[in-house]
C-alpha positions in Angstrom: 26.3 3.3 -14.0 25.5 -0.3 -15.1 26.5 -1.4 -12.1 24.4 0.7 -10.1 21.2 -0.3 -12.3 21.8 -3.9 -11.5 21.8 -3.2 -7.9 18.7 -1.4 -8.1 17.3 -4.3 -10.1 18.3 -6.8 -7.7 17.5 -4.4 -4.4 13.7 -4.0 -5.5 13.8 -7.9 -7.5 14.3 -9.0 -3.2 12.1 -6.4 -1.9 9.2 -7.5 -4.1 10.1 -11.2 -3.6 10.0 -11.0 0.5 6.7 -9.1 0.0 4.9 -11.9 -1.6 6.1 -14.8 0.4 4.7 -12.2 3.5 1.1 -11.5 1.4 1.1 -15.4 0.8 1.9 -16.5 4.5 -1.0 -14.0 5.6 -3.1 -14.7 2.8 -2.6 -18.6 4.0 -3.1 -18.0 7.7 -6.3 -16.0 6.8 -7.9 -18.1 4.9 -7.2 -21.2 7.5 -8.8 -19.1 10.1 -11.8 -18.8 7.9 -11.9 -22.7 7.9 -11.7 -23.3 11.2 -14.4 -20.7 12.0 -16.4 -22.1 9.1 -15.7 -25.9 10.8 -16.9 -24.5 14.2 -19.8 -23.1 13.0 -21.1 -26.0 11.3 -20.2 -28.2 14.9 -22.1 -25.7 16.6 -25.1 -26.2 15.0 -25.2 -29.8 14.4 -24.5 -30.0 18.3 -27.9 -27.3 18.8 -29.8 -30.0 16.2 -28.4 -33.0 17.6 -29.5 -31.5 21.5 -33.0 -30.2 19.9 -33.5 -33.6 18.9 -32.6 -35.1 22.2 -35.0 -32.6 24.1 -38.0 -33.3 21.4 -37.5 -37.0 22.3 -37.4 -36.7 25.7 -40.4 -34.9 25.7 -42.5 -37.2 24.0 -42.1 -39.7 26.5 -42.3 -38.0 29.4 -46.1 -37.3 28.2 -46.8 -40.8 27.2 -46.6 -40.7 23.4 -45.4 -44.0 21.4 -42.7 -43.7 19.5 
């Protein structure tokens, strides 16, 4: 009887054990592809100002303004 209650113990002490590393490999890959979409994002749109910019610039002396 003691001997079965140990390897119940021990049966569910691995079970649970496997299922956290797996939550905290998910949880890790999850939250890296927030970052990367999060680093994208931010590219994105300093690549849109940085062109805006560009364009603005461009368009002020093709009609003869001073800088």
């Amino acid at each position: 009887m003691r001997r079965q209650v140990l390897l119940v113990v021990l049966a569910i002490g691995t079970v649970a054990g496997y299922a956290s590393a797996f939550r905290s490999h998910h949880h890790r890959d999850r939250h890296r592809a927030w970052k990367e979409e999060v680093a994208d994002l931010c590219v994105s749109a300093a690549q849109r100002r940085f062109d805006g910019a560009a364009q603005h610039e461009d368009v002020g002396k093709k009609a003869g303004a001073k800088p």
